[in-house]
N, C-alpha and C positions, 0 to 999 in steps of 0.2 A: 507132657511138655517139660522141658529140660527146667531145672530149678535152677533161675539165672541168680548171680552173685547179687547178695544183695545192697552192696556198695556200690557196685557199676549201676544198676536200677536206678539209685541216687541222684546219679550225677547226670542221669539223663535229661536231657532239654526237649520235651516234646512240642512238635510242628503240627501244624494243623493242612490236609490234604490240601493242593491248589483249586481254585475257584476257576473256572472256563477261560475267566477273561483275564486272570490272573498267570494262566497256563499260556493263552496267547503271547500274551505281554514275555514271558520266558521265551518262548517259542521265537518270535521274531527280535527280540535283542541276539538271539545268542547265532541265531542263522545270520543276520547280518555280521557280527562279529567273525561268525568262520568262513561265509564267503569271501570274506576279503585276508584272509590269510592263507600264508604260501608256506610254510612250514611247517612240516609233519609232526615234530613234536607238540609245537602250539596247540594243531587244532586236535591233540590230543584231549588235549588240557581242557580245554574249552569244551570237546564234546562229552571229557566225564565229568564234569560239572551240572552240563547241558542236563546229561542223565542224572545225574543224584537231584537237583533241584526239581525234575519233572516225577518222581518218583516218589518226592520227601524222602531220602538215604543219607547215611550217615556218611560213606563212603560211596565213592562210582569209580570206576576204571576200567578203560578201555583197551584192548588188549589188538595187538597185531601179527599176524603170524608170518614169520619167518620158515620160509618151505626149505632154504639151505639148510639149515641149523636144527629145523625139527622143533624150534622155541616160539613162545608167544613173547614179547616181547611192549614195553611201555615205558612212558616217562612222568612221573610226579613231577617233575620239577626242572628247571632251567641249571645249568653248570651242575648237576649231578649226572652218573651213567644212564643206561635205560635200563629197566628190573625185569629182569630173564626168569622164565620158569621153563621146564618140557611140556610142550604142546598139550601132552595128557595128564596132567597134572591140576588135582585138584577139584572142584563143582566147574569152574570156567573149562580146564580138560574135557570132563564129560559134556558140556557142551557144545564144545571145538568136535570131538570126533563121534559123537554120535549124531551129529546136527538137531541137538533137541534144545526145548527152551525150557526152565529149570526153575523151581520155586522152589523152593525150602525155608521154612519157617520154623524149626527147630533143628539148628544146623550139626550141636552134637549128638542128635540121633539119627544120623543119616551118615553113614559109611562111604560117601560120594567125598563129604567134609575134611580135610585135612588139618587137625586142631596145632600140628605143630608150629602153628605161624604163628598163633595164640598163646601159647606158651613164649613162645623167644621174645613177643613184642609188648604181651600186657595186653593185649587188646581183648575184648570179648566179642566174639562173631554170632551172632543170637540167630538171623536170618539171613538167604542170598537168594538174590535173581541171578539169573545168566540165562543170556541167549547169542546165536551165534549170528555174527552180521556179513554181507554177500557184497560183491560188486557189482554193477552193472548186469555183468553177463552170468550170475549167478555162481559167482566164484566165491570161496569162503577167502575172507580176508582176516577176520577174528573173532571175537566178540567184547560182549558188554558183560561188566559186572557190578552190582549193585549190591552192598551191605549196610544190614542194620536199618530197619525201616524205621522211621523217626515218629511218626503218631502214635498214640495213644493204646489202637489196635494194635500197635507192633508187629505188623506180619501183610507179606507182600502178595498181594490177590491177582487177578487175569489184568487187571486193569492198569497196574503197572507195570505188568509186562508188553502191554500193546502202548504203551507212554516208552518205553524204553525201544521197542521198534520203529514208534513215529520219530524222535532222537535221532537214530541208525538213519534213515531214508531221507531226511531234512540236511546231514551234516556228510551222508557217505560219498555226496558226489564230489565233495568240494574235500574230502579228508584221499580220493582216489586221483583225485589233480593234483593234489601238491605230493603226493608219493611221485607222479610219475616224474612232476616238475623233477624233484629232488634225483631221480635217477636219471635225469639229463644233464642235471650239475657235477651229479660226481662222475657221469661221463667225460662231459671237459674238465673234471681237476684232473680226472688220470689223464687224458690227454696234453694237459699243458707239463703237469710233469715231465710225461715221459718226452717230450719235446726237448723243456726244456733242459734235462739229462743230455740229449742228445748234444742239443748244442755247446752242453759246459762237456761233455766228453771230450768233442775236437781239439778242445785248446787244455786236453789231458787236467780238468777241472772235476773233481767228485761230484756224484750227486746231490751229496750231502751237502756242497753250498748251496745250488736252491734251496733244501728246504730249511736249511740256515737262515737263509735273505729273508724268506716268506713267513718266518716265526720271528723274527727281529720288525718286520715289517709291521705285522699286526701288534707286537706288544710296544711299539713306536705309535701305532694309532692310537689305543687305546689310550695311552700317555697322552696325546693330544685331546683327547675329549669325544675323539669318535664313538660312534656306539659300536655293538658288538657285530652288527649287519654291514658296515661298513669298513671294522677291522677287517672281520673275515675277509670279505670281496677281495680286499688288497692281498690277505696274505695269500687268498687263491691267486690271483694275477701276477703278484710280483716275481715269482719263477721263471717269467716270459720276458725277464728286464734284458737278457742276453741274445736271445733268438736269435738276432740277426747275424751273431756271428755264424751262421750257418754261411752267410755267402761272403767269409774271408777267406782269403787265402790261405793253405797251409803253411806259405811260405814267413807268411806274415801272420797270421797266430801264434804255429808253435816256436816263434822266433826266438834261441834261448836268451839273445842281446837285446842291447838297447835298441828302438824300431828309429831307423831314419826319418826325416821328416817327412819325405813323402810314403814314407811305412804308416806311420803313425798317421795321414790323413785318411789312408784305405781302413786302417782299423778304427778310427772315428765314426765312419761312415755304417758302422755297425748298428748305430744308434736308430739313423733311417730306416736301414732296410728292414730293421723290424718293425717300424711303426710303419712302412710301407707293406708288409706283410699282414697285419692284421688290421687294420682301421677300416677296410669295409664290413666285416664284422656285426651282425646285430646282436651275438650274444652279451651283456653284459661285463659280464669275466673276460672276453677276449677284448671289446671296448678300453677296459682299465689296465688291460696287458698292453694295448699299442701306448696309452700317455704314459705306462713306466718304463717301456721299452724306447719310447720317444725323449723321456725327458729326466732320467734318473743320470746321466755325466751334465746336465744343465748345473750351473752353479750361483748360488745366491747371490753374488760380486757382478754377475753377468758374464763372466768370462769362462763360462763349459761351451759344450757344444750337444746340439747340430746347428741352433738358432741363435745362441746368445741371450738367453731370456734372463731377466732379473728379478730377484725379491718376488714376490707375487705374483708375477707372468709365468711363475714355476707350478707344476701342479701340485698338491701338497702328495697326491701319491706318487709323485718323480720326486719330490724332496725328502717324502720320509726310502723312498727306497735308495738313493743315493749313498744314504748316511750308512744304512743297511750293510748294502755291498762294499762299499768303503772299507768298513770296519773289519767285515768278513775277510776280502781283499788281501788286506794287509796284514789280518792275520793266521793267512794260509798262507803255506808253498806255493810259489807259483814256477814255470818253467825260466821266468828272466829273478826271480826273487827267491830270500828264503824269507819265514815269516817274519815280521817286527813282534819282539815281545809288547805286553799287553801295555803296560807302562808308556812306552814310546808312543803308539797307539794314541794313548788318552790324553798325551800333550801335545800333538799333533790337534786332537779334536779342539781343544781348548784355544789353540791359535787360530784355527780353521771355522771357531762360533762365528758367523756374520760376513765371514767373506766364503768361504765353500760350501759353508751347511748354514740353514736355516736357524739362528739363535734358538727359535722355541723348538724346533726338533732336535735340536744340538741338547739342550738344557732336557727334555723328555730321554733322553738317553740315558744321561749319566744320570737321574732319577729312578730310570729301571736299569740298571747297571747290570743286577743281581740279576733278575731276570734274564737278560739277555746273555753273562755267562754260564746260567744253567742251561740255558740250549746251545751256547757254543762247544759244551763239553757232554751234551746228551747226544750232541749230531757232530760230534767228532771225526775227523775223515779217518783218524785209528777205529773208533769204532764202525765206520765201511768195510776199512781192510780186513777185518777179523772176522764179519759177517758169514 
């Protein structure tokens, strides 16, 4: 057996194996915890956890395989990337592609081990499980890995290994829903994107203003106290605030003059026919796309349009997109404008706190000021042109 450091031995905290009733008790906290999540990183989270607690492990992580890319693929942690490795790399590798399940108990005498991790990080890897986990239909999706067995014995027997496949079987159905959930979401973002391109194209508008509006959007929620499930939503929808300019006229979009009044009633009317286009809708995203598409020219005074709605008959995601596009608006080319510098811009806003825009979405703005001109000048319509 490998002669572990005798300083790390030290510092060791030993656990004592779970008791039946005690496993149960793990067992159905953490199944109900991930039935009811819809988020593939989450129920990462929660199912190596799931595993290290059922195991006694110092670490667990569960790994997803990526068939594009040839990577496995995970998340530690929330607002960090996900930790890519190559498919065959490593004790988890060997049991990704030889579909075998893996103990090892003296991890630097086993050639399977790759200690360069341990070096870069300080860690000391003493033992690993790994075994490879299946879908439904007996399709490899990834697997499980388990470091450092935490009792006394220090070394991982058959019986944690069959603790680590009840894990896998308790958590895989509900961790193979929210994958497919998540690849119906980012079905419709590329769908509304590209939509909504479409419809900023006619009236010779870059793409890059949607995805302007839709990152001013979110970090506008955020500002407001939304959580981060309810920024996103918006910044996914708010792209679809223009839609309906799909059924104006050419005559009357790319109009380079000022639009006569009853010009300007046909181009008002833009507002409906995209909340008339999507409001039967049961996805979500496309739900929150008809009220920004419906209510983002509404104005806090009551005098926007299609309804005239006031102060809080406004939705707050037509009021934070308003301010959005606004800003964006006026600070792009348009065919009847050239841009307003930014200066001009922000005293305009300052007049415009409590009669056009919402004072607390007015006031979240200039609060993330800085923010919002690092994506004015990351999504640049120069940096489209040059693309």
């Amino acid at each position: 057996m490998h002669d572990y450091n005798d300083e790390f031995e030290k510092k060791l905290s030993y656990k004592e194996e779970l008791r039946p009733e005690q496993m149960l008790k793990v067992i159905f906290d953490f199944v109900a915890r991930i039935s009811n999540e819809k988020e593939v990183d989450r129920i990462l989270m929660l199912m190596a956890d799931l595993g290290r607690e059922l195991v006694v492990a110092d670490r667990c992580t569960l790994w997803l395989l990526d068939e594009g890319s040839g990577e496995l693929w995970t998340k530690v942690a929330h607002g960090i990337p996900p930790i890519r490795i190559p498919s065959d790399a490593g004790v988890v590798g060997h049991a990704i592609k030889g579909g075998e399940e893996i103990i090892i108990n003296d991890a630097y005498s086993d050639d399977r081990f790759n200690p360069e991790v341990d070096k870069k990080t300080g860690y000391h890897t003493r033992n690993i499980i790994a075994l490879p986990i299946y879908n439904n239909e007996g399709e490899l999706m990834g697997a499980y890995q388990a470091i450092n067995k935490m009792t006394r014995e220090a070394a991982f027997n058959q019986q944690d290994l069959e603790h680590l496949k009840l894990a896998a079987t308790y958590s895989g159905n509900a961790l193979e829903s929210a994958m497919l959930h998540q690849e119906i979401e980012d079905t419709q973002k590329e769908i509304i994107f590209t939509m909504a391109e479409v419809g900023e194209s006619r009236s010779k508008e870059t793409g890059n203003h949607v995805k302007r509006v839709a990152e001013y959007s979110r970090i506008l929620a955020l500002g407001l106290g939304m959580d981060e499930a309810e920024a996103e939503l918006l910044r996914m929808a708010s792209p679809m605030h223009d839609i309906g300019k799909i059924g104006i006229p050419d005559a009357v979009l790319k109009k380079p003059g000022k639009l006569t009044d009853e010009e300007f009633e046909i181009m008002k009317s833009h507002a409906a026919v995209g909340y008339q286009m999507l409001k039967n809708s049961r996805r979500r995203i496309l739900k929150t796309a008809a009220i920004v598409a419906h209510e983002h020219h509404e104005k806090w005074n009551g005098r926007g349009y299609p309804r005239g709605l006031k102060g809080e008959e406004i939705h707050t995601f037509g009021r934070i997109t308003a301010i959005a596009d606004v800003f964006d608006a006026l600070g792009s080319d348009r065919v009847y404008k050239k841009a307003w510098p930014l200066e001009k811009i922000l005293n305009l806003f300052k007049e415009e706190r409590g009669e056009h825009f919402d004072p607390k979405v007015c006031d979240a703005f200039f609060e993330r000021l800085d923010a919002i001109l690092e994506i004015r000048d990351r999504f640049s319509d120069a940096c489209e042109e040059t693309a």
